[in-house]
SEZA-774785 format. One record per residue (C-alpha): x, y, z. Coordinates in nm, 2 decimals. Last residue first. Layout:
BEGIN
xx:X | yy:Y | zz:Z
...
This chain:
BEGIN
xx:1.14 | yy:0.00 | zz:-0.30
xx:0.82 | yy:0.23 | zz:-0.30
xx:0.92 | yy:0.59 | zz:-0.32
xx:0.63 | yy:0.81 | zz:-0.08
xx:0.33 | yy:0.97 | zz:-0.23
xx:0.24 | yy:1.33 | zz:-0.30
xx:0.59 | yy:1.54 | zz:-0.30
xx:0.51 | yy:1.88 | zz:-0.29
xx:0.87 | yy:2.01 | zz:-0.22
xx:0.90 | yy:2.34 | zz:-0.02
xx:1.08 | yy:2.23 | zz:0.25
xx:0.76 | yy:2.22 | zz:0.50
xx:0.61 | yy:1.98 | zz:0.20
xx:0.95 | yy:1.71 | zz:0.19
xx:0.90 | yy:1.71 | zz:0.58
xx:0.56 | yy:1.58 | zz:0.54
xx:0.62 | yy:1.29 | zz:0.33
xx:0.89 | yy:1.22 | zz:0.61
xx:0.59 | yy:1.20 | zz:0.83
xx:0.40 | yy:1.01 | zz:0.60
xx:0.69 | yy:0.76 | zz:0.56
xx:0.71 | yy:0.76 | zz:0.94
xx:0.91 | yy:0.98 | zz:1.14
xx:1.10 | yy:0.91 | zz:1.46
xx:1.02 | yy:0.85 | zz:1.85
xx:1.28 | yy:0.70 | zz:2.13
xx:1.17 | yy:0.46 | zz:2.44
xx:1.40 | yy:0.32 | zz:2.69
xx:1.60 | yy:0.59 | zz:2.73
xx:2.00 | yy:0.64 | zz:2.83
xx:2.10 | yy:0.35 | zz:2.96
xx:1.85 | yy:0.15 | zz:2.69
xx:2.08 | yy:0.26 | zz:2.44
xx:1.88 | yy:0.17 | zz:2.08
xx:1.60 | yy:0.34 | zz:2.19
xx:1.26 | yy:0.10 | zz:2.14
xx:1.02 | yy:0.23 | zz:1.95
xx:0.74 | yy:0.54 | zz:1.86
xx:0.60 | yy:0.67 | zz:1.57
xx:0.57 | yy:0.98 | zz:1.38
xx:0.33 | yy:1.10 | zz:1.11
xx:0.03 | yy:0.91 | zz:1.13
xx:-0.18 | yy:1.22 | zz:1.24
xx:-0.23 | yy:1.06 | zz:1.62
xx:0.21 | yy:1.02 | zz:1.60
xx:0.25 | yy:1.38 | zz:1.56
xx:-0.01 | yy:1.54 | zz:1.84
xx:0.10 | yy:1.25 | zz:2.08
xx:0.46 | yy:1.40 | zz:1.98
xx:0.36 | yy:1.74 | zz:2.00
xx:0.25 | yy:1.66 | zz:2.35
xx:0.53 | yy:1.46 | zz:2.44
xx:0.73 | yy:1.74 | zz:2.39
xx:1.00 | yy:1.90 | zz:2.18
xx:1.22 | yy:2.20 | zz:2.19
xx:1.49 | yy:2.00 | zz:2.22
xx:1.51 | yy:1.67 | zz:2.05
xx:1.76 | yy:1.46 | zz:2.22
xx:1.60 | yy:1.41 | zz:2.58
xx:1.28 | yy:1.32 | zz:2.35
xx:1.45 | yy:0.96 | zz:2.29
xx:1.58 | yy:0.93 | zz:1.88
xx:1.46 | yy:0.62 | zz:1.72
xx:1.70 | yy:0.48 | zz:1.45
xx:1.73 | yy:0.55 | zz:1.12
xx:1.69 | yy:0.90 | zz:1.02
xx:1.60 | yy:1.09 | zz:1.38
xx:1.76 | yy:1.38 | zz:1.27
xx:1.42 | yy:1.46 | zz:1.09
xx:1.21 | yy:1.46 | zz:1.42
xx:1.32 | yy:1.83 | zz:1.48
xx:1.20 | yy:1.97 | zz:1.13
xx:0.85 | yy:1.71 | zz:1.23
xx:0.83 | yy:1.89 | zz:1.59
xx:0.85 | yy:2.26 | zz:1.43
xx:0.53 | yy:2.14 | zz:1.13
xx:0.32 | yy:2.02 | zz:1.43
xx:0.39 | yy:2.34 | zz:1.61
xx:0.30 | yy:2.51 | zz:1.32
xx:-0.05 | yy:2.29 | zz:1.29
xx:-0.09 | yy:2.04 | zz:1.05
xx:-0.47 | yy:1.99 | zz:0.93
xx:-0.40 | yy:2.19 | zz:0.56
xx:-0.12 | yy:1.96 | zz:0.50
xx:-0.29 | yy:1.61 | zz:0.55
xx:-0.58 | yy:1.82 | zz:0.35
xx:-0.30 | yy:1.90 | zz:0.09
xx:-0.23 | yy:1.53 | zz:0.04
xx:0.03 | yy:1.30 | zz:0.20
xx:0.04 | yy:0.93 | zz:0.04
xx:0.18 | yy:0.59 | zz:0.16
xx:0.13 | yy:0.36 | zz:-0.09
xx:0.00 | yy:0.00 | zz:0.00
């Protein structure tokens, strides 16, 4: 199934929605806990992660956090919009 990301997906996000997925994006492979995202919450990333757009897992250094959040394809779909680029459904491999 194709994971899409249309102007009403744009149209629902909010700014602080839109700050949280810029700050998700160093998350690229593995989950990054919130202690390395400054700036944000859990509440953006409930806000984030009810849309489809982040997720959450386990850290990969449990000494540190147990749990860690990144972007999905939609969310990643969402950072190519806030850049400018109107990209409408993610690369299948």
């Amino acid at each position: 199934m194709s994971v899409t990301f249309t102007l009403d997906d744009w149209e629902y996000l909010t700014a602080a929605d839109k700050r949280a997925v810029v700050k998700l994006r160093r998350a690229l492979f593995d989950f990054e806990p919130l202690a390395n995202l400054p700036g944000v919450g859990m509440g953006m990333v409930g806000s984030l992660m009810t849309k489809e757009l982040a997720e959450e897992g386990p850290y990969s250094r449990p000494a540190v956090a147990e749990r860690g959040y990144r972007l999905t394809k939609k969310g990643w779909l969402a950072s190519e919009w806030i850049n400018g680029k109107r990209t409408a459904a993610y690369p299948e491999t």
